[in-house]
C-alpha positions in Angstrom: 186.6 13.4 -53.8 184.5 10.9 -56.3 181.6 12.4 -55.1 182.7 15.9 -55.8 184.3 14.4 -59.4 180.9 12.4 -60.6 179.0 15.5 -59.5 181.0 17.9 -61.8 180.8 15.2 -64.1 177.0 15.2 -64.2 177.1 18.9 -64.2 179.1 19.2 -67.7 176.5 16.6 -68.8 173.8 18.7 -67.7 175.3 21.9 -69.5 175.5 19.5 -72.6 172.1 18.2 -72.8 170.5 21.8 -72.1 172.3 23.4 -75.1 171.0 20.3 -77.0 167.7 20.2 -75.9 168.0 24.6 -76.6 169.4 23.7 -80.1 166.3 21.3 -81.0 163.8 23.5 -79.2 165.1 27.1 -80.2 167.6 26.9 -82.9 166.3 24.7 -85.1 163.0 26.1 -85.4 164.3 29.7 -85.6 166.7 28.8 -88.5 164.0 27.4 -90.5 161.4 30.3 -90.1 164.3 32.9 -90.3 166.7 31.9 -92.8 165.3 28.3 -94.9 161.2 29.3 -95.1 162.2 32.4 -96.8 164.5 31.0 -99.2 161.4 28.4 -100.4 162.4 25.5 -98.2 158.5 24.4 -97.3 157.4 24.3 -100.5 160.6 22.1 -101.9 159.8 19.8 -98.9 156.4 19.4 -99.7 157.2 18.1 -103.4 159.7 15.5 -102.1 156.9 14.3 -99.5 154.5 14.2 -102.7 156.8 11.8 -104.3 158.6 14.4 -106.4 162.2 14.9 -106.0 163.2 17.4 -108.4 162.2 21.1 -107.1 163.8 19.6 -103.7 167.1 19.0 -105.4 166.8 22.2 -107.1 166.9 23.4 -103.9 169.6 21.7 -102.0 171.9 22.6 -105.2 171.1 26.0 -105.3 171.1 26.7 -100.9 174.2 23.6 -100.5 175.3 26.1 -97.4 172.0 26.8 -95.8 170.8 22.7 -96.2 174.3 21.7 -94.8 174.1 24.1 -91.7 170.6 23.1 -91.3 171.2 19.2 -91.0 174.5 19.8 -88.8 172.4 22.0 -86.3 170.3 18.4 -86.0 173.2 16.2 -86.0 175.0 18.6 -82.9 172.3 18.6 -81.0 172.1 14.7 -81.1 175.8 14.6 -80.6 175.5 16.5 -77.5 173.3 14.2 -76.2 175.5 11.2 -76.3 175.9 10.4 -72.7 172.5 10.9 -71.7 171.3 6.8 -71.9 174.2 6.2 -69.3 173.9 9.5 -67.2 170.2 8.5 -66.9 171.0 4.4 -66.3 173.6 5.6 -63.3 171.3 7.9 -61.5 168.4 5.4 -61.5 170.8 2.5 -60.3 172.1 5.4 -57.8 168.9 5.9 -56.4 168.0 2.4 -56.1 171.1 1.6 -54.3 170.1 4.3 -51.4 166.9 3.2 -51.8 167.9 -0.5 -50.0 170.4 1.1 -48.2 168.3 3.2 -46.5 165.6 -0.2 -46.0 168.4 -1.8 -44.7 169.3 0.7 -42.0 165.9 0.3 -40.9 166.4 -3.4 -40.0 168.5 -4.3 -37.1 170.9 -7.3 -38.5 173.8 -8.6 -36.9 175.0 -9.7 -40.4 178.2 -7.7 -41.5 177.6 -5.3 -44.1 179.8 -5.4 -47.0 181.2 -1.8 -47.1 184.6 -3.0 -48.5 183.3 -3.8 -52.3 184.8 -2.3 -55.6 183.3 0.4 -56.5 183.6 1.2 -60.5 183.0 4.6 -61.7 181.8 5.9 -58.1 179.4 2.7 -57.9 179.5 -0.6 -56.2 181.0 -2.9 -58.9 178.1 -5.4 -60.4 175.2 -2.5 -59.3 174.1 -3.0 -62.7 172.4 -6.7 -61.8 169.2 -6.8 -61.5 168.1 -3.4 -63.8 167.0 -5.0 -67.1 164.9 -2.6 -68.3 167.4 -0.1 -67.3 170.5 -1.4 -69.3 168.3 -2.0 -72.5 167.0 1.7 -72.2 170.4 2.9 -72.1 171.7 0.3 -74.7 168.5 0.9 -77.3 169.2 4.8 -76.4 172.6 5.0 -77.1 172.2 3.4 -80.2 169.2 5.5 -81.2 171.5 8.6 -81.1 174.2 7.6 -83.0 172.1 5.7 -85.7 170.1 9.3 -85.8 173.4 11.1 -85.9 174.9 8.4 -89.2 171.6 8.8 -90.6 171.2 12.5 -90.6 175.3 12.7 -92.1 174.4 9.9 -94.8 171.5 11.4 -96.0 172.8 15.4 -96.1 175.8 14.0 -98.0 173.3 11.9 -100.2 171.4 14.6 -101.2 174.1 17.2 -101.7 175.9 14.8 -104.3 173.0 13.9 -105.9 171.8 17.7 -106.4 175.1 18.4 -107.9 174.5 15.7 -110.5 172.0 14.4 -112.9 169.8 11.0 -111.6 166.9 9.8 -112.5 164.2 10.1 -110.8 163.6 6.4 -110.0 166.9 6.4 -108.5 166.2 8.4 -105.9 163.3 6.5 -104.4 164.8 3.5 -102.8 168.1 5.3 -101.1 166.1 8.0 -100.0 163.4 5.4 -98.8 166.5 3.7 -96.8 167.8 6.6 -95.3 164.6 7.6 -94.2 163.5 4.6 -92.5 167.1 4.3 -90.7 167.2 7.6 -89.0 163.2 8.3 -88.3 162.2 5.0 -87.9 165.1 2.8 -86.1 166.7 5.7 -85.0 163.9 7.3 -83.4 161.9 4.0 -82.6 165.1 2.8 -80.4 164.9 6.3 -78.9 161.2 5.9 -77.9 161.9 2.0 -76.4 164.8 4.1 -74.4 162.2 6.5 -73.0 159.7 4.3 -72.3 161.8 2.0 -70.2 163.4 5.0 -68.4 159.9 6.1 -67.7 158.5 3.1 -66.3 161.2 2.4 -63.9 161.0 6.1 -62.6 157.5 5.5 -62.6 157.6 2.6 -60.9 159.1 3.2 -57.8 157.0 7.0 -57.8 158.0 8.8 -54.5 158.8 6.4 -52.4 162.4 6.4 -54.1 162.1 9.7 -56.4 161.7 13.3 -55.2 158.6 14.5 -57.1 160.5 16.0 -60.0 162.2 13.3 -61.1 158.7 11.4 -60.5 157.2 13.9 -63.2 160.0 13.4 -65.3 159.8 9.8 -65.4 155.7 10.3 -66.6 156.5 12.7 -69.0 159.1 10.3 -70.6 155.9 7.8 -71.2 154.4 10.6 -73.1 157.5 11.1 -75.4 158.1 7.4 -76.1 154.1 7.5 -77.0 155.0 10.5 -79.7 158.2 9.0 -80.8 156.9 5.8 -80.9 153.9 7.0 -83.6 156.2 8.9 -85.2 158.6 6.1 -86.3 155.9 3.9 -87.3 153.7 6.8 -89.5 157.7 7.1 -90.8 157.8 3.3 -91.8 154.5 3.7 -93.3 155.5 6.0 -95.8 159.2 5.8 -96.1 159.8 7.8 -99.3 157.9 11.0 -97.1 161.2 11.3 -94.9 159.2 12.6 -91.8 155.7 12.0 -90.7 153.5 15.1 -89.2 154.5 13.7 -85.6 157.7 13.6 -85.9 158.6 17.4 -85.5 156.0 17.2 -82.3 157.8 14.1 -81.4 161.2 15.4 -81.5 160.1 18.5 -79.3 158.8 17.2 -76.9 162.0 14.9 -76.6 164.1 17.9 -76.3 161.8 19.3 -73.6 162.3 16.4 -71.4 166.0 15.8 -72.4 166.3 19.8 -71.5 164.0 19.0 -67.6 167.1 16.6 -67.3 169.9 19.1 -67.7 168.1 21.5 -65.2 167.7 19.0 -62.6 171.5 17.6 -63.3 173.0 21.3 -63.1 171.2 21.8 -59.8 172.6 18.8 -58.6 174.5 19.5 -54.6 177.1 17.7 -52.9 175.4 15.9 -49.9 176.5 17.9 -46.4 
């Protein structure tokens, strides 16, 4: 029965993170050719990346509905991916924990085997010790979403207020400058630490633990935390440009491995 409930769990997490990883890959894109680009969106962008924040005001007050629907398709698609850190931090400590029970059934003992532990959330209780890099990738993870997430709803209210109004100039620079570096910098930077850890203890252990999938997987997070990882620095370089050129790549490729996960979770089987 907890195997049947944790497996229907990870399949509504699966289901979650695809239409995430569909909303950053698909809808996000498709919206900006289809409804923003026509409406002068690029161009707007490209003065507030030059340093010049009026025409992109201009904008935002004159296309409030199109900006706001345009930040909340981010922010969902973040929100959906919540629970990934943990999902991903269970499965690995999952694995390991057949992994040395399967060793151990190889070695004859005559010492008793503990089969009567707790077991907290389908798990043996305390089967976190021992996975470091594990709980900070999950940790720095979790906390790269949601500090993505608050930056992404601080700075589309920012912006909206301040279109509606009249500021100077010079007091746009620093807030925007702040907002910038929280969500693409820390957010994202925490989000390629997360990855990278992920990837190096799927990587790690390689097939003797992992089917092959999940060993691809855990290599192709390496390259993400690589992009992300760029991306938040070229972002802390230059805070007042709000993204850097690899950040769009960066956050692509993210959903592309985020969505490998929710294909591999939703064809997850009960063991016969």
């Amino acid at each position: 029965m907890k195997q049947r409930s944790l497996l229907s769990r990870l399949h509504i997490n699966g289901i979650c993170y695809l239409v995430g990883a569909l909303i950053l890959l698909l809808g996000v894109p498709i919206y900006q050719q289809l409804v923003l680009v026509p409406l002068g969106y690029s161009s707007a962008l490209a003065s507030s990346n030059s340093g010049n924040f009026l025409p992109y005001l201009v904008w935002i007050h004159s296309y409030s509905f199109q900006f706001v629907v345009y930040r909340a398709l981010l922010g969902i698609a973040f929100l959906l991916l919540l629970t990934l850190p943990f999902t991903l931090f269970r499965i690995i400590v999952a694995q390991e924990i057949l992994g040395q029970q399967g060793q151990t059934e190889e070695i004859a003992t005559d010492e008793p085997s503990d089969t009567e532990q707790s077991e907290t959330d389908g798990m043996p209780a305390y089967a976190w010790r021992g996975k470091g890099f594990a709980i900070v990738a999950a940790w720095s993870g979790l906390f790269g979403l949601i500090i993505y997430i608050l930056g992404t709803i601080a700075s589309t209210l920012y912006f909206i207020v301040v279109s509606n109004g009249s500021p100077l100039l010079s007091t746009l620079v620093k807030p925007t400058s702040v907002l910038s570096l929280a969500t693409n910098t820390v957010g994202i930077g925490l989000l390629a630490l997360a990855t990278l850890f992920f990837g190096a203890v799927i990587a790690r252990s390689g097939r003797k633990l992992w089917p092959d999938p999940w060993v691809a997987f855990g290599y192709l997070a390496l390259a993400v935390a690589a992009l992300l990882s760029g991306s938040a620095v070229a972002v802390a370089s230059i805070p007042t440009q709000g993204q850097a050129v690899l950040t769009s790549p960066a956050i692509l490729l993210f959903a592309l491995w985020v969505f490998w996960m929710g294909i591999m979770l939703v064809r997850l089987k009960p063991e016969p």
